[in-house]
N, CA, C and O atoms as CSV, one atom per row, in Angstrom:
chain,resi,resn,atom,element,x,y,z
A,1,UNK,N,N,-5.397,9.459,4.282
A,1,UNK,CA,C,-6.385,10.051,3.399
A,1,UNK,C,C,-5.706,11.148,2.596
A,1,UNK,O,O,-4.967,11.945,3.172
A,2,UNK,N,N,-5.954,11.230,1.123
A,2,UNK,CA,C,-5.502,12.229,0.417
A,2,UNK,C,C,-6.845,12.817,-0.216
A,2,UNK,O,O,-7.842,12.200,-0.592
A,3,UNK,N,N,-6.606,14.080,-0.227
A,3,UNK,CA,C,-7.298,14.797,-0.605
A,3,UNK,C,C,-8.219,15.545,0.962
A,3,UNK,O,O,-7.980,15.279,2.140
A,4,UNK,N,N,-9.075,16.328,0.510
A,4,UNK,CA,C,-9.923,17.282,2.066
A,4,UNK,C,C,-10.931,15.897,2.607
A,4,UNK,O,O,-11.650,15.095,2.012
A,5,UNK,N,N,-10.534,16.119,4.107
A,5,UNK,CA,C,-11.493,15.485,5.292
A,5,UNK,C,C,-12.806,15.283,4.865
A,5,UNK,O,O,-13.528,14.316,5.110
A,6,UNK,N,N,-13.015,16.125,4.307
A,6,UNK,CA,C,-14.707,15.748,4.010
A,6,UNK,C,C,-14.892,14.721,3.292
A,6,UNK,O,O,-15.778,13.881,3.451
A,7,UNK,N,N,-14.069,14.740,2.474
A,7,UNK,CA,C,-14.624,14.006,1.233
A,7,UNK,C,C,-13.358,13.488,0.650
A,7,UNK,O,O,-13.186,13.923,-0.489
A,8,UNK,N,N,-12.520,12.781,1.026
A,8,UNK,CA,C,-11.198,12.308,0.465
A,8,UNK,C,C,-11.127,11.525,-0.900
A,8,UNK,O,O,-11.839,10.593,-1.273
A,9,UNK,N,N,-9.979,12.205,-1.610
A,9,UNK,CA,C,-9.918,11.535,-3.037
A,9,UNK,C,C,-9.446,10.426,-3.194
A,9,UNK,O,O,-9.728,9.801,-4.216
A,10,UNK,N,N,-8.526,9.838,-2.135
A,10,UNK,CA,C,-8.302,8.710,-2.281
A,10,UNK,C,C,-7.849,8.355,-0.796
A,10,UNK,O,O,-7.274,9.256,-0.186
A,11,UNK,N,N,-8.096,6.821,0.018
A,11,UNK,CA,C,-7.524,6.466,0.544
A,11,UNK,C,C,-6.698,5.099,0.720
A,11,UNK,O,O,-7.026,4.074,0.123
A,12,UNK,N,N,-5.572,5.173,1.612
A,12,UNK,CA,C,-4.427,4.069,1.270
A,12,UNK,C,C,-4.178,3.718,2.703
A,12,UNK,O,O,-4.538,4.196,3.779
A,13,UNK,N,N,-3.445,2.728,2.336
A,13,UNK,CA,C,-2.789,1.985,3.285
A,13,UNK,C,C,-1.515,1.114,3.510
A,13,UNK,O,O,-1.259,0.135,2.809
A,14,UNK,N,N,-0.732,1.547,4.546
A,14,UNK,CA,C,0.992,0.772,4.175
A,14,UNK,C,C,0.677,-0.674,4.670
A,14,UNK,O,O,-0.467,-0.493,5.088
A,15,UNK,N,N,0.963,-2.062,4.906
A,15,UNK,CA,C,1.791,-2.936,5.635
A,15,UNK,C,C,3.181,-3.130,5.476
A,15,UNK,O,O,3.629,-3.794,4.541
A,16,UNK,N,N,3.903,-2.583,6.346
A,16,UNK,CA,C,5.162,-2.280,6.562
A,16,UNK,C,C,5.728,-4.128,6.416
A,16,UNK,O,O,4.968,-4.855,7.055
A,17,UNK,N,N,6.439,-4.601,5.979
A,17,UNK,CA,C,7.011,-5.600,5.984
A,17,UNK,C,C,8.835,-5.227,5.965
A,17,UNK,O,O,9.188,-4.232,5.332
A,18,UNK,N,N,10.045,-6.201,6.785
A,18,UNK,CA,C,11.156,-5.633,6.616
A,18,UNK,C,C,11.929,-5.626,5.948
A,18,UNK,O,O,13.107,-5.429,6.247
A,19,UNK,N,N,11.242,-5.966,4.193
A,19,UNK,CA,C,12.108,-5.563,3.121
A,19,UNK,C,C,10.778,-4.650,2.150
A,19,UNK,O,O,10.954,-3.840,1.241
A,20,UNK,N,N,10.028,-4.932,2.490
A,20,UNK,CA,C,8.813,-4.606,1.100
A,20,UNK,C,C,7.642,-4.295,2.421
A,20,UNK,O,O,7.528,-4.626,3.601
A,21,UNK,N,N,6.781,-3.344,1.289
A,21,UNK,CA,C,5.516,-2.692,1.591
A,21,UNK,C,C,4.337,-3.178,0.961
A,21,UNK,O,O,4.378,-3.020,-0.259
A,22,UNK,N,N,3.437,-3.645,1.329
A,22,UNK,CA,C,2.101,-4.150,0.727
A,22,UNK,C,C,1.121,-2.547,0.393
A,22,UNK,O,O,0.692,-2.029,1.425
A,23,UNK,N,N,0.835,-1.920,-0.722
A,23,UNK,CA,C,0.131,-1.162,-0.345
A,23,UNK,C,C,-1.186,-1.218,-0.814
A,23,UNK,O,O,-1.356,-2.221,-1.507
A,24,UNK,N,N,-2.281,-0.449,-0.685
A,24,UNK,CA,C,-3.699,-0.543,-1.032
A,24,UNK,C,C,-4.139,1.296,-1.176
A,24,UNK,O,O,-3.885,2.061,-0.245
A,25,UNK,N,N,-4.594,1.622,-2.054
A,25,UNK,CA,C,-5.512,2.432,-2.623
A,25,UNK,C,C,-6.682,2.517,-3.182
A,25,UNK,O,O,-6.855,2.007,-4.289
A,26,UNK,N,N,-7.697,3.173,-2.525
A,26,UNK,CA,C,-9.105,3.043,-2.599
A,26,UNK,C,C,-9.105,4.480,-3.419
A,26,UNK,O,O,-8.533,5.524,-3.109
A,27,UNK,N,N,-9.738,4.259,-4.294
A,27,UNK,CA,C,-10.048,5.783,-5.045
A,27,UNK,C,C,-11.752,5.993,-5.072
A,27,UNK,O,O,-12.369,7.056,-5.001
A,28,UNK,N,N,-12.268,4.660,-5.194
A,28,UNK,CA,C,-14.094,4.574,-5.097
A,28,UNK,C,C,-14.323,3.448,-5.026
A,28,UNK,O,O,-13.343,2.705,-4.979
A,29,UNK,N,N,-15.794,2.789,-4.986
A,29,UNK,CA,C,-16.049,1.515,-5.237
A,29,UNK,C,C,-15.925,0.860,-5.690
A,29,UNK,O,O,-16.067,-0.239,-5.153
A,30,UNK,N,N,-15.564,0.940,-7.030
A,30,UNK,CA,C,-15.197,0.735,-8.455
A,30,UNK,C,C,-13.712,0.806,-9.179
A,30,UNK,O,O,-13.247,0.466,-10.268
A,31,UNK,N,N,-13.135,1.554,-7.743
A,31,UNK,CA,C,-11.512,1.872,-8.225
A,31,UNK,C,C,-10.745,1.750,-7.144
A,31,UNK,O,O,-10.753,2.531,-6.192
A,32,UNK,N,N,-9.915,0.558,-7.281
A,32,UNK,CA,C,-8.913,-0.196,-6.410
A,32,UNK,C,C,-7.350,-0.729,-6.796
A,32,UNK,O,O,-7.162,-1.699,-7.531
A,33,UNK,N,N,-6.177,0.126,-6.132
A,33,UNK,CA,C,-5.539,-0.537,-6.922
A,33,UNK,C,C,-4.518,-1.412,-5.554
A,33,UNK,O,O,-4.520,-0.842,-4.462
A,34,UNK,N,N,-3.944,-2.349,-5.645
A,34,UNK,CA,C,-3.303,-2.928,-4.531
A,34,UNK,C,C,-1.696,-3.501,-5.343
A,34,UNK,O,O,-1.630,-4.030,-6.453
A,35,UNK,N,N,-0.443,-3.184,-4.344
A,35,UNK,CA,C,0.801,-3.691,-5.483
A,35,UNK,C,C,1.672,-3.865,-3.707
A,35,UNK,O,O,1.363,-3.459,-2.587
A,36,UNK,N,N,2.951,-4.753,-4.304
A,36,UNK,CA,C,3.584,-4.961,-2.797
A,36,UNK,C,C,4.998,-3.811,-3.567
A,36,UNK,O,O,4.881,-3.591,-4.773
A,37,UNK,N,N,5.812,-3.382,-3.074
A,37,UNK,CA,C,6.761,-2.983,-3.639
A,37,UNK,C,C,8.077,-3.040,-2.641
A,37,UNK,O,O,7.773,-3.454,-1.522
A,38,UNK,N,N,9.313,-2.751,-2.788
A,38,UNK,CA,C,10.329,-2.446,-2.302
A,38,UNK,C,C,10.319,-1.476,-0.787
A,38,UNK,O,O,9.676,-0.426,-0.809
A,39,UNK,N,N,10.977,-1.838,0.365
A,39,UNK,CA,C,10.661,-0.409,1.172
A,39,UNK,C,C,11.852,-0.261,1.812
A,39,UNK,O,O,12.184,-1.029,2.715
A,40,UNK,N,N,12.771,0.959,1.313
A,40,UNK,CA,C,13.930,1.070,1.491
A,40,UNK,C,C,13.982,2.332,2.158
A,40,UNK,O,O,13.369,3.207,1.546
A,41,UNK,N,N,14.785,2.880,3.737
A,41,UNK,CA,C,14.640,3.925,3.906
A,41,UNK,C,C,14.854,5.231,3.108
A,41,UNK,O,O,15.920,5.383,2.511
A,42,UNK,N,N,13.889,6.187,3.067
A,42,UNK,CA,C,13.641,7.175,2.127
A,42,UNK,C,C,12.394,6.516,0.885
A,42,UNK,O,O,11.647,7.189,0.173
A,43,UNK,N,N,12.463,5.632,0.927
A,43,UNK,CA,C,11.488,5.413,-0.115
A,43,UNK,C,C,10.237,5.585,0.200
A,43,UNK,O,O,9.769,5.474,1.334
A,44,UNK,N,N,9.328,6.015,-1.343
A,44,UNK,CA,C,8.059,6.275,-1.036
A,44,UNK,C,C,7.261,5.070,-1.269
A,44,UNK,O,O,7.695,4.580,-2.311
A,45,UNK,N,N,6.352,4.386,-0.829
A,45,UNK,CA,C,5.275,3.773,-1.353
A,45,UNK,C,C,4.320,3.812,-2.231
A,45,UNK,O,O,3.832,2.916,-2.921
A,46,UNK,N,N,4.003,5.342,-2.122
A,46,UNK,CA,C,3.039,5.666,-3.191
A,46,UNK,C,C,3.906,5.892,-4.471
A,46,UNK,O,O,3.126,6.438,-5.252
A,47,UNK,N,N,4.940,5.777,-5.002
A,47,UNK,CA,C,5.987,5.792,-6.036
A,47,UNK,C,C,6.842,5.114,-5.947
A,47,UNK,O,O,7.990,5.319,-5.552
A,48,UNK,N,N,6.252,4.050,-6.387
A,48,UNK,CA,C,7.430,2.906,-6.218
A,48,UNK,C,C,7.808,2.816,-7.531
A,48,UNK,O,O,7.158,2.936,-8.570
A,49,UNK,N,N,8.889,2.599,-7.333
A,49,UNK,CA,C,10.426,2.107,-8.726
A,49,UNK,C,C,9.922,0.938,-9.440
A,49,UNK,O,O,9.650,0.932,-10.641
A,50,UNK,N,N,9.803,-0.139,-8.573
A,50,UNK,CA,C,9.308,-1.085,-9.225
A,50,UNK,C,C,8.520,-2.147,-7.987
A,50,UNK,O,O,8.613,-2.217,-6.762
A,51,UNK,N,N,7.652,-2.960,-9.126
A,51,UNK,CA,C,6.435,-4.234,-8.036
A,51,UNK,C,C,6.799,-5.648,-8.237
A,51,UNK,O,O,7.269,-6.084,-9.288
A,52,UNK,N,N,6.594,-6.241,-7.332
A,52,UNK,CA,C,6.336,-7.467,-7.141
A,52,UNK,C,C,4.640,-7.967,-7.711
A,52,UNK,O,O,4.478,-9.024,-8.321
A,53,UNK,N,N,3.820,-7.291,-7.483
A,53,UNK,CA,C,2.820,-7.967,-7.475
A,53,UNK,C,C,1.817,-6.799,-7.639
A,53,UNK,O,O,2.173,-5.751,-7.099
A,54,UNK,N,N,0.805,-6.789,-8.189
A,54,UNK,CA,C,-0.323,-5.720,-8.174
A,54,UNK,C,C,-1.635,-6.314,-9.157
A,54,UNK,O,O,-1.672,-7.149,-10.060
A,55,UNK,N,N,-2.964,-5.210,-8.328
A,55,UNK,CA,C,-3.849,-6.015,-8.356
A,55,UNK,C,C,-4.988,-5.058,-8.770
A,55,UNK,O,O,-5.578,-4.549,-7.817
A,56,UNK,N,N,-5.517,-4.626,-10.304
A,56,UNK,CA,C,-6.733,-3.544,-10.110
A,56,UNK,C,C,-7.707,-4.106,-10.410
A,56,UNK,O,O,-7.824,-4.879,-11.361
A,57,UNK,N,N,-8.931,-3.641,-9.268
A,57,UNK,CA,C,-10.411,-4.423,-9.768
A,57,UNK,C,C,-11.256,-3.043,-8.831
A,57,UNK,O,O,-10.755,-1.953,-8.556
A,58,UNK,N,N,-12.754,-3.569,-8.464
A,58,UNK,CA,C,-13.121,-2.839,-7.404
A,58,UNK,C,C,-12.577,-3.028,-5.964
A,58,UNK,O,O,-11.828,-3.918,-5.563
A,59,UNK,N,N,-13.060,-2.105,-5.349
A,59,UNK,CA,C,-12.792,-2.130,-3.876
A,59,UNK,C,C,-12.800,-3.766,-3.148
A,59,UNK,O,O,-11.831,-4.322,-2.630
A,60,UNK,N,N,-13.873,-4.185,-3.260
A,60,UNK,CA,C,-14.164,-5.295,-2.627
A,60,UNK,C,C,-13.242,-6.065,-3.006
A,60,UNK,O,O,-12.503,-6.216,-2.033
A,61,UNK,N,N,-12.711,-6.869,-4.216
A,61,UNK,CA,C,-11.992,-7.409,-4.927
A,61,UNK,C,C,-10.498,-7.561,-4.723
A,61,UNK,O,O,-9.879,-8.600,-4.496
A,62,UNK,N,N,-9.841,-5.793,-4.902
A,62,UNK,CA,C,-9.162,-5.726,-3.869
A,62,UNK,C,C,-8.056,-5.710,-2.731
A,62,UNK,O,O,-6.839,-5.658,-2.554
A,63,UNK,N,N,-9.278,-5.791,-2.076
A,63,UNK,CA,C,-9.040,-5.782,-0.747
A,63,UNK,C,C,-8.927,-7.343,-0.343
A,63,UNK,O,O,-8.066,-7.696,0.463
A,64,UNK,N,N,-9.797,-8.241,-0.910
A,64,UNK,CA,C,-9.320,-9.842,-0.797
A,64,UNK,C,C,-8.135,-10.323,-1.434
A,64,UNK,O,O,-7.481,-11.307,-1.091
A,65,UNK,N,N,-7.886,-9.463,-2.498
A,65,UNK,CA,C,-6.331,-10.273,-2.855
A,65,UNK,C,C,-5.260,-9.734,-2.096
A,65,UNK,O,O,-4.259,-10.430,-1.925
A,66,UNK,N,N,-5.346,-8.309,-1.498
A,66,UNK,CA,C,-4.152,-7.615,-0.606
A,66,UNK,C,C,-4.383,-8.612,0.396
A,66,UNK,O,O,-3.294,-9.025,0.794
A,67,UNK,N,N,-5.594,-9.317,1.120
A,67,UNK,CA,C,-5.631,-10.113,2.138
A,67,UNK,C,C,-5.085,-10.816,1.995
A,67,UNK,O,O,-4.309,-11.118,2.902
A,68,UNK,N,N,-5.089,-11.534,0.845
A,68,UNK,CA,C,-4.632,-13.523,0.759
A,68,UNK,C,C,-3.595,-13.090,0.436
A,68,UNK,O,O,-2.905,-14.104,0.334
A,69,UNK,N,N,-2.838,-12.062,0.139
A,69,UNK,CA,C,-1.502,-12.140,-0.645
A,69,UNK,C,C,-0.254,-13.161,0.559
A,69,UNK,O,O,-0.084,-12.624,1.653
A,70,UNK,N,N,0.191,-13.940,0.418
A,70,UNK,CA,C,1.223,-14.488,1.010
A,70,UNK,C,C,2.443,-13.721,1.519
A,70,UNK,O,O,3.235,-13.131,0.784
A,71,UNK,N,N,2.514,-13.788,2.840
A,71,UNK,CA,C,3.554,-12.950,3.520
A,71,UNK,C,C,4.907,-12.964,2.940
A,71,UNK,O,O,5.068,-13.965,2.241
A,72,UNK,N,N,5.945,-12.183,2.996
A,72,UNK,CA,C,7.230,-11.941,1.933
A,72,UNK,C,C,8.150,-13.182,2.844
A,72,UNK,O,O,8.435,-13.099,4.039
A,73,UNK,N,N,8.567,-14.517,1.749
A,73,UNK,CA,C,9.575,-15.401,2.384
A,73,UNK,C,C,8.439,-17.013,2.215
A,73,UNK,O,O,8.756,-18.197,2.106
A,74,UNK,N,N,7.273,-16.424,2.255
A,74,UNK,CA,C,6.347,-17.960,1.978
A,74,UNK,C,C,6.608,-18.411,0.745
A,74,UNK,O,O,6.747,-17.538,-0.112
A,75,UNK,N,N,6.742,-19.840,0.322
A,75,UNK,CA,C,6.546,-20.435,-0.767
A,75,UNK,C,C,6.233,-19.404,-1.878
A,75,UNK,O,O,7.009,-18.856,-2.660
A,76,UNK,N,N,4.439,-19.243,-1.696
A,76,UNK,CA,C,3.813,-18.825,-2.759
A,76,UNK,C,C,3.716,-17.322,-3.195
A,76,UNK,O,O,3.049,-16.854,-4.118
A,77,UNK,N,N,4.537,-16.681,-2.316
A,77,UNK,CA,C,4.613,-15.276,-2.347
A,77,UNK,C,C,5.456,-14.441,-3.351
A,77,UNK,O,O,6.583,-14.903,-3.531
A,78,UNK,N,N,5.194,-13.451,-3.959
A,78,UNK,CA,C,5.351,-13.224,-5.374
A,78,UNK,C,C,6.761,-12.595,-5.367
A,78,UNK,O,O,7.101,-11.762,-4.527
A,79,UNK,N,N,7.638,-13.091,-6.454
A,79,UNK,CA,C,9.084,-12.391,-6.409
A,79,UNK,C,C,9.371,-11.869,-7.622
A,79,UNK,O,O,10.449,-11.367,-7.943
A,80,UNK,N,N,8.339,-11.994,-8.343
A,80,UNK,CA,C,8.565,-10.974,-9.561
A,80,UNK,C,C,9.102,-9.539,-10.172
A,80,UNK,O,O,8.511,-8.561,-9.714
A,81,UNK,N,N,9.696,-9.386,-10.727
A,81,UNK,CA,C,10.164,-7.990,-10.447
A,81,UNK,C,C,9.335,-7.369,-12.223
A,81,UNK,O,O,9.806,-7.698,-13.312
A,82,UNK,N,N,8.141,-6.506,-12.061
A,82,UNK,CA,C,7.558,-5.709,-13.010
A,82,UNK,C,C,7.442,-4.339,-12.968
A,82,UNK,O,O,7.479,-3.886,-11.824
A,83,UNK,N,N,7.317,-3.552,-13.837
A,83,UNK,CA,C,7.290,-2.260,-13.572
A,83,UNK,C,C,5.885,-1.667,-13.387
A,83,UNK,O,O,4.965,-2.091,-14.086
A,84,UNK,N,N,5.681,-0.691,-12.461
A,84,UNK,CA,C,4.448,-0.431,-12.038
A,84,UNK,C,C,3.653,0.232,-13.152
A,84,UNK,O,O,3.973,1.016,-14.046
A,85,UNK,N,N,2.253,-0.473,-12.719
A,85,UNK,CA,C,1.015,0.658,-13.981
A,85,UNK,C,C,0.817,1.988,-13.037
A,85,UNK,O,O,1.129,2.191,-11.864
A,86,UNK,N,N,0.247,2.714,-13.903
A,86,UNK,CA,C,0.265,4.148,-13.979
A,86,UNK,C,C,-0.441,4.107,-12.529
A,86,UNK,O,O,-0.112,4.867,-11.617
A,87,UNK,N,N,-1.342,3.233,-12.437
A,87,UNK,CA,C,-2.517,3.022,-11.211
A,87,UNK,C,C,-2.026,3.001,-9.767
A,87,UNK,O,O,-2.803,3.224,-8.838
A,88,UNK,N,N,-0.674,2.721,-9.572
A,88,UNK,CA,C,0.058,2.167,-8.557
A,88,UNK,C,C,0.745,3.647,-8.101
A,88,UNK,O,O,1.378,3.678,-7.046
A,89,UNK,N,N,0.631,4.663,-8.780
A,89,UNK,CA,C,0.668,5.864,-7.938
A,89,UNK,C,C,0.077,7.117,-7.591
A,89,UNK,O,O,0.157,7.749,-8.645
A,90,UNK,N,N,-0.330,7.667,-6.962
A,90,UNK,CA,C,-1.160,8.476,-6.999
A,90,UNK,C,C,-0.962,9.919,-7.646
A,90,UNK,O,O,0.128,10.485,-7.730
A,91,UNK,N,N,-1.943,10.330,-8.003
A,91,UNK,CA,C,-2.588,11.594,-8.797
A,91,UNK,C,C,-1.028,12.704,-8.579
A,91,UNK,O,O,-0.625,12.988,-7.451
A,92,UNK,N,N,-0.478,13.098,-9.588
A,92,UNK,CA,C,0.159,14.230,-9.733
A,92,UNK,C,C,-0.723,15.983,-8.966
A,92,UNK,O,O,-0.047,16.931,-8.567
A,93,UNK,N,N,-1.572,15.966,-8.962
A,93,UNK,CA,C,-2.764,16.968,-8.583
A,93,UNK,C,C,-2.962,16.743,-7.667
A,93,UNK,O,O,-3.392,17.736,-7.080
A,94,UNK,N,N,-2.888,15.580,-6.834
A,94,UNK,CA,C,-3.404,14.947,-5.435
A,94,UNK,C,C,-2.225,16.079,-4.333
A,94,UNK,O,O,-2.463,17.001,-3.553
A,95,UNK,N,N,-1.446,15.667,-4.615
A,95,UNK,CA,C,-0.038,16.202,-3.722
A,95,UNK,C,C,-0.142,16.256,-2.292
A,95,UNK,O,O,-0.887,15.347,-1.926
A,96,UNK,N,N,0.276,16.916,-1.354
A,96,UNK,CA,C,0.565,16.618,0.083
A,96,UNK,C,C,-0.072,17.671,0.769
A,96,UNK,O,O,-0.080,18.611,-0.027
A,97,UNK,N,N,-0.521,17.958,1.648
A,97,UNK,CA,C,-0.812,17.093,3.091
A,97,UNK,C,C,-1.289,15.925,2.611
A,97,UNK,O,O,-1.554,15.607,1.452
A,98,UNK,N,N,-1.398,15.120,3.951
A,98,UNK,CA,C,-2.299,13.788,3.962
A,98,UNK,C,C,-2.655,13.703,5.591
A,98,UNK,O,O,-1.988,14.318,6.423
A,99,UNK,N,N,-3.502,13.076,5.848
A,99,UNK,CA,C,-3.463,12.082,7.157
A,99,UNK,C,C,-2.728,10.728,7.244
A,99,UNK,O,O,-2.748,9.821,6.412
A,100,UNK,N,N,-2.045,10.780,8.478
A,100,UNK,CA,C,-1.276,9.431,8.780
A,100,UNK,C,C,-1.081,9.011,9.697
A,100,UNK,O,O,-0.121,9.365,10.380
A,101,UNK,N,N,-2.185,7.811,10.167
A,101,UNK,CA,C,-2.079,7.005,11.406
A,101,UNK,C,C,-1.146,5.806,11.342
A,101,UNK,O,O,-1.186,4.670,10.870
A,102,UNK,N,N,-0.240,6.603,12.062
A,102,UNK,CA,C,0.692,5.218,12.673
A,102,UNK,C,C,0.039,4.084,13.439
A,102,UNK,O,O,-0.951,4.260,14.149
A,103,UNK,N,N,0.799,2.586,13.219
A,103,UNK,CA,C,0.272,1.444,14.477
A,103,UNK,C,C,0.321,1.928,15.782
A,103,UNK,O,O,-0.517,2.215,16.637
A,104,UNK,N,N,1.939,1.943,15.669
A,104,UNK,CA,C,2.925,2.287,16.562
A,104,UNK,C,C,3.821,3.581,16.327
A,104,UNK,O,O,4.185,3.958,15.213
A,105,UNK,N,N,4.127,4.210,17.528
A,105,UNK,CA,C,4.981,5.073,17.310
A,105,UNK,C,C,6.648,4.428,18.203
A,105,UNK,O,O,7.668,5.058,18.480
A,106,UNK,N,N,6.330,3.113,18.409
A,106,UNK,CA,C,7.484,2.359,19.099
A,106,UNK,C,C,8.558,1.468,18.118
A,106,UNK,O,O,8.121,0.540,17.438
A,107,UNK,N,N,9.522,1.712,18.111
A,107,UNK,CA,C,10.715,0.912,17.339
A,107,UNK,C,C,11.442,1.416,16.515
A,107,UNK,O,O,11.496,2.645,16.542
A,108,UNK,N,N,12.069,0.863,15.730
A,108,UNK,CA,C,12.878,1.192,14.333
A,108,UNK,C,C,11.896,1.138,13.056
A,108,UNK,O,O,10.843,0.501,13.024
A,109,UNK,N,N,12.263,1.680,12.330
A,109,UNK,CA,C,12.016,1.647,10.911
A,109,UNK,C,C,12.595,0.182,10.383
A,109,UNK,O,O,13.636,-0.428,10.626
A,110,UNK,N,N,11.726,-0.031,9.756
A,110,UNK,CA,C,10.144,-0.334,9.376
A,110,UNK,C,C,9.866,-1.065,9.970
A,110,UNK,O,O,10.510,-2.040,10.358
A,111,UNK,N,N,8.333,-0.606,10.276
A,111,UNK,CA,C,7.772,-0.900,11.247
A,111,UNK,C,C,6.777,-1.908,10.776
A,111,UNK,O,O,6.081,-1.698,9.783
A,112,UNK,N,N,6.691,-3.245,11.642
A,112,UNK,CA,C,5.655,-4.465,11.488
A,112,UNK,C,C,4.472,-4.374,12.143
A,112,UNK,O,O,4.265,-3.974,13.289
A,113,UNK,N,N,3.413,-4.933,11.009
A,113,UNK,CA,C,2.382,-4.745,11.543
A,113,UNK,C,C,1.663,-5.613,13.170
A,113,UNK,O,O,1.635,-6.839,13.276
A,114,UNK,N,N,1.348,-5.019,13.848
A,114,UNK,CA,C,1.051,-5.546,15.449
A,114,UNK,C,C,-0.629,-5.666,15.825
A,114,UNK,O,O,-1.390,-4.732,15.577
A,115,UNK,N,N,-0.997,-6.681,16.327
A,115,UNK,CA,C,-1.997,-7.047,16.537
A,115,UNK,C,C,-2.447,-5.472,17.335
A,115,UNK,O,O,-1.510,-4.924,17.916
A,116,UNK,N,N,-3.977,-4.665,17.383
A,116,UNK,CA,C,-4.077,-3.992,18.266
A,116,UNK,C,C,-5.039,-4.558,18.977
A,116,UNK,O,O,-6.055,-5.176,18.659
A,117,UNK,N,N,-4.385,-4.137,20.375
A,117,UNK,CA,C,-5.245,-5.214,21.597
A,117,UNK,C,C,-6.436,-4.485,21.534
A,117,UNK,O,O,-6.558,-3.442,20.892
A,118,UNK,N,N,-7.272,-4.993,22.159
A,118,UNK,CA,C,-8.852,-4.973,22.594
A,118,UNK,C,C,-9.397,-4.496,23.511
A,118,UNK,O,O,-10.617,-4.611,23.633
């Protein structure tokens, strides 16, 4: 979450993959932006260099194409190399702290996403 607990200005989300990052940003109902990018140690996600793939619509919208997006190495999975829209990073004004829930705090960098048991 970026921005204050109460009321956050935007929230995101990594899937760590072991070359590239899927990410997702919720800014409102209405404002969604989703892009896969590069994930190289030291690199940021929320400022990525450059995308493979990105996606702005509403929330709902999405969040179904970050779903269906095809895992990195499938057939149909995007290898494009474009430069990111303005949308694909967050607010200059936003800046740091944040909240950040790890899956895991077990392994190496970068870390894959793991079923959480039940």
């Amino acid at each position: 979450m970026f921005g204050p607990k109460t009321g956050p200005d935007v929230v995101a989300a990594v899937r760590w993959w072991p070359a590239c990052a899927d990410v997702v940003m919720l800014r409102g109902e209405q404002d969604a932006t989703a892009f896969r990018t590069s994930a190289t140690p030291g690199s940021d996600p929320f400022a990525p260099e450059l995308v493979s793939w990105k996606y702005h619509s509403s929330a709902v919208w999405t969040l179904r194409a970050a779903l269906g997006l095809p895992e990195p190495g499938h057939t149909q999975a995007p290898i494009a190399v474009l430069q990111p829209d303005r949308l694909c990073f967050l607010p200059p004004n936003l800046g740091r702290p944040f909240t950040y829930r790890p899956r895991s705090t077990v392994g190496d960098w970068p870390r894959t996403a793991q079923p959480v048991p039940h």
